[in-house]
Steps between C-alpha positions, in 0.01 A plus 500: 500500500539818293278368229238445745531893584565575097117338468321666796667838382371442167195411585478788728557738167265312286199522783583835531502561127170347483315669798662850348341390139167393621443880670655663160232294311260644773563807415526479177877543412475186242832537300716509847302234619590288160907587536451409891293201407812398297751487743304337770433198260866464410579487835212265604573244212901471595443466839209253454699337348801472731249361758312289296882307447568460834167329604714268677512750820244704695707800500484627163143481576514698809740731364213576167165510757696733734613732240111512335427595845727769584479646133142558567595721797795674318247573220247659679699685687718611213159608355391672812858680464467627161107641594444494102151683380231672666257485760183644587471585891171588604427644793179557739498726766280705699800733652818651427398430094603856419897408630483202270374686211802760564758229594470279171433849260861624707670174337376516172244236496148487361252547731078494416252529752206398502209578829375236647200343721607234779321380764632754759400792272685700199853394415723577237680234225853590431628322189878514464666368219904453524797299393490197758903620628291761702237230640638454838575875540144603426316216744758620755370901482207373450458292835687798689278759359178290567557139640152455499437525074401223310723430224516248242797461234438403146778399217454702191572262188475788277398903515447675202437915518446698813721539729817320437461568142503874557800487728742229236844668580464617834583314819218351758 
């Protein structure tokens, strides 16, 4: 019974290895990706092979498809828990745009805005660009200082100059 959990567990870290790599290669971050990369095989090829012996019973089986399944959870969520890179928030409001503006410049972020033309007359586009560990922080000011704003969230593979590479060093 034990080996049963040693192969979901395993398989568990080598899902979890390989939904982690996938996003590095995302984002660009090849040589982790390659060390992560392998590990997971390693893992995959010994346990693969433990199953692949005991044929015989439907357990092993089970034990393998549940761990693929739950390592894709663990994985993303691990991923979601580290919040590696940057994102691009933009933001389109008609109201309250000057507390945004004031509310990401207080933490440090980069902020461009842009004026806009909607439907419902002039607006403002806020762009804010920040490390994705303040993402949930920022939508939440954002929907208390105007729950009405438009905003859309965008994963920056890469910057290069402006803002972030003016402020290298400091904290935002």
């Amino acid at each position: 019974m034990i080996w049963l959990l040693a192969i979901f567990l395993s398989r568990v870290c080598d899902m979890s290895l390989a939904t982690f790599r996938t996003i590095l290669l995302v984002r660009g971050k090849k040589f982790l990706a390659a060390v992560i990369g392998f590990f997971e095989v390693l893992i995959f090829v010994v346990v693969l092979s433990k199953v692949m012996n005991s044929l015989d019973s439907p357990l092993p089986i089970l034990a393998y498809c549940l761990g693929f399944a739950f390592g894709n959870y663990v994985g993303g969520w691990l991923e979601g828990k580290a919040a590696l890179g940057n994102v691009l928030v933009q933001v389109i409001s008609k109201t309250e745009t000057d507390k945004m503006i004031t509310m990401a410049r207080e933490r440090g972020l980069g902020v461009t805005v842009i004026p806009a033309e909607g439907l419902s007359g002039p607006k403002k586009v806020i762009n804010v660009h920040a490390k994705r560990k303040w993402l949930d922080k920022m939508l939440n000011e954002i929907g208390r200082i105007d729950p009405s704003a438009y905003v859309s969230i965008y994963d920056s593979r890469q910057t290069v100059g402006g803002f972030f590479a003016a402020s290298k060093g400091k904290k935002s």
